[in-house]
N, C-alpha and C positions, 0 to 999 in steps of 0.2 A: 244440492249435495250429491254428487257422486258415489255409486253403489259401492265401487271399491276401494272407495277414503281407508276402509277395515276390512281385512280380510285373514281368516283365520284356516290355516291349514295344520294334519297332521302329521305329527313326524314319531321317528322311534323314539324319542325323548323326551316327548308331550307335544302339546299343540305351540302353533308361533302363530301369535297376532300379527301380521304384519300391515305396516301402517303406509300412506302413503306422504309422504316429506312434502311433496305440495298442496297440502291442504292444510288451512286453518285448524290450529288444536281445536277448536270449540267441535268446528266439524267432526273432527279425529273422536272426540271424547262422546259427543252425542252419536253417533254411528258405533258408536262401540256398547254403550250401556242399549242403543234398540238392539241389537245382538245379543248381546247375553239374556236380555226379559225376552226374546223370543227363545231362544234354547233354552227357557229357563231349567233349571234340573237337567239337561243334556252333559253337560260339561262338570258336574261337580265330583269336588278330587283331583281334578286333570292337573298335571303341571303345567304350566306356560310360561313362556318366553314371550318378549316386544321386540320388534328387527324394524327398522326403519333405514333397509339400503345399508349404507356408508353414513349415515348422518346419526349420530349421534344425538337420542331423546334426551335434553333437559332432565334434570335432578326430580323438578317438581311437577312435571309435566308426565314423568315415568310412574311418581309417587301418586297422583289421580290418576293416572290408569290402573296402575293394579291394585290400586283402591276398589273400583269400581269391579273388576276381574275377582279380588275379593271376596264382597260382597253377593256374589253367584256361585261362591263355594270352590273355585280355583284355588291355585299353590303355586307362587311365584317359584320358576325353576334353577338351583343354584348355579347353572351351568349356562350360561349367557350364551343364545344363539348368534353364530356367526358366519351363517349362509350366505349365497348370495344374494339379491335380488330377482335375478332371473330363473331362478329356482321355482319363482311364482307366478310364473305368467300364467291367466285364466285358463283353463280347460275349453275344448271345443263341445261341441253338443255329441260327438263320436265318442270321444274320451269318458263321458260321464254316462254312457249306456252300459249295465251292470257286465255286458259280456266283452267288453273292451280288452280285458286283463287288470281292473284295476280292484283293489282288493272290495271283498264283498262279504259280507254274514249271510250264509245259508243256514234260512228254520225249516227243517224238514216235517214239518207237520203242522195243521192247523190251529189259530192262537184263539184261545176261547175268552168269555168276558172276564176282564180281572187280570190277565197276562199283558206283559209290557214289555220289548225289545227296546232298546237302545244299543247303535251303534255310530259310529265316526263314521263308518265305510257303507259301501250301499247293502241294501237290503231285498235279500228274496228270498218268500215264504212257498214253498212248496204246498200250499193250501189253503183256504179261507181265513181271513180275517174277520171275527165273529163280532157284533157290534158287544163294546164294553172293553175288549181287545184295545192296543194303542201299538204304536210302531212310532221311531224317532230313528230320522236316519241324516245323519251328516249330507250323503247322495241322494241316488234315485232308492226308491223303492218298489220291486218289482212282485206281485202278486199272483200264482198263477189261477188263482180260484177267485171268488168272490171277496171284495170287500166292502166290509159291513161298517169295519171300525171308527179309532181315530187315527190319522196318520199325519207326519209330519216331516215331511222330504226338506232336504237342504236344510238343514238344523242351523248349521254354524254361516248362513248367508249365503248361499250358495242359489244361486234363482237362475241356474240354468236345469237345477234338479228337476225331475218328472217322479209322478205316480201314475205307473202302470198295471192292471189288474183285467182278469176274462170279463168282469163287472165290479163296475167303479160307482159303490154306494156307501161312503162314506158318511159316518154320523159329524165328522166334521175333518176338513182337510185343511192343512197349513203348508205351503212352499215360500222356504224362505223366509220372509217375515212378515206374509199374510195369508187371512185366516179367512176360510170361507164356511159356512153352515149352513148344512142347507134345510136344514128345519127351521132357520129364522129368516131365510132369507127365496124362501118358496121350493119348489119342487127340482128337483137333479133332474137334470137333460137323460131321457132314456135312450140306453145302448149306447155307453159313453164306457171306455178301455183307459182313456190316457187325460192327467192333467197337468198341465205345465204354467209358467208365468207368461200372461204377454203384457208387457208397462205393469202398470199395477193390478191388474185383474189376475185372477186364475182364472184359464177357461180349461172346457171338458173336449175330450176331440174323439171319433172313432178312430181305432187301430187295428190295423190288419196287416196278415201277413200275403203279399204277392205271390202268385203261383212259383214265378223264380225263386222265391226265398228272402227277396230284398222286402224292406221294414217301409210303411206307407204312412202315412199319416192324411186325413181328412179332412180338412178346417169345411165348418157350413158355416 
């Protein structure tokens, strides 16, 4: 099954699932319900729209999808999206770095245990994420202090998202639509900045910054 059978972006009008026309509904419907149990609580309230190109969704194929959209606390939008396609092309790895220009939620202060951000747009805290703390970010989310918490970059399916942070010791991390813990699953790699998707794993990398200024990245 292909990662982008589903993909869900945001607009001024609510979010558009957009779907892709050459995949089998079964496919289409099962990549859409693992997205929504991964964002579960991310998206509730949201309005949304279904866009499939120029191709026109089935009556009943429409009506089990935001069934399922539904069921996660969505609100189908009166106002049928009628973009185009190419509106949607994936983002590069440039475009999804918080200081790109693309929209971003700035916390100017540290989130203590019991404190919860949620945003569509990437995320960065101007200071510690304290374990008990949570963040949920549609993008990347960007740390400049320590983090302790829970985080969960690329909400809506997005697995080119990254969590970045001065120290990355998260009580549990999720990109995309998997989850890693690392108190069930043994000890965090020490002096570890950055983690991103590779296949299906999250791996932890160091980051730094070059004397030039340019952004580096470490894989060991």
């Amino acid at each position: 099954m292909g990662q982008d059978t589903v993909r869900i972006k945001g607009t001024r009008n609510g979010l558009v699932i957009v779907l892709d026309s050459s995949c089998d509904f079964e496919d289409i419907k099962e990549n859409l319900l693992r997205k929504m149990e991964s964002a579960r609580g991310f998206f509730q309230g949201a309005k949304f729209s279904l866009f499939q190109g120029h191709k026109d969704i089935p009556a009943n194929q429409k009506t089990e999808l935001e069934s399922i959209c539904r069921q996660f606390g969505l609100v189908p939008n009166t106002e049928e999206y009628t973009g185009l396609k190419s509106d949607f092309t994936p983002p590069s790895r440039a475009d999804t770095d918080p200081g790109s220009g693309e929209a971003a939620l700035l916390v100017r202060r540290s989130l203590r245990s019991g404190q919860k951000i949620s945003s569509p747009d990437h995320v960065v805290v101007l200071g510690d994420v304290h374990p008990g703390a949570e963040i949920v970010s549609g993008g990347n989310i960007l740390v400049m202090g320590n983090c302790r918490g829970i985080v969960h970059a690329g909400a809506g399916g997005d697995r080119q998202a990254k969590v970045i942070a001065r120290q990355l010791t998260p009580a549990i991390i999720s990109i995309a639509d998997r989850r890693y813990t690392p108190g069930h699953s043994g000890q965090m790699p020490s002096e570890r900045q950055l983690a991103r998707l590779a296949g299906k794993e999250i791996v932890f990398e160091r980051y730094f910054k070059k004397p030039e200024g340019h952004s580096s990245i470490i894989i060991n």
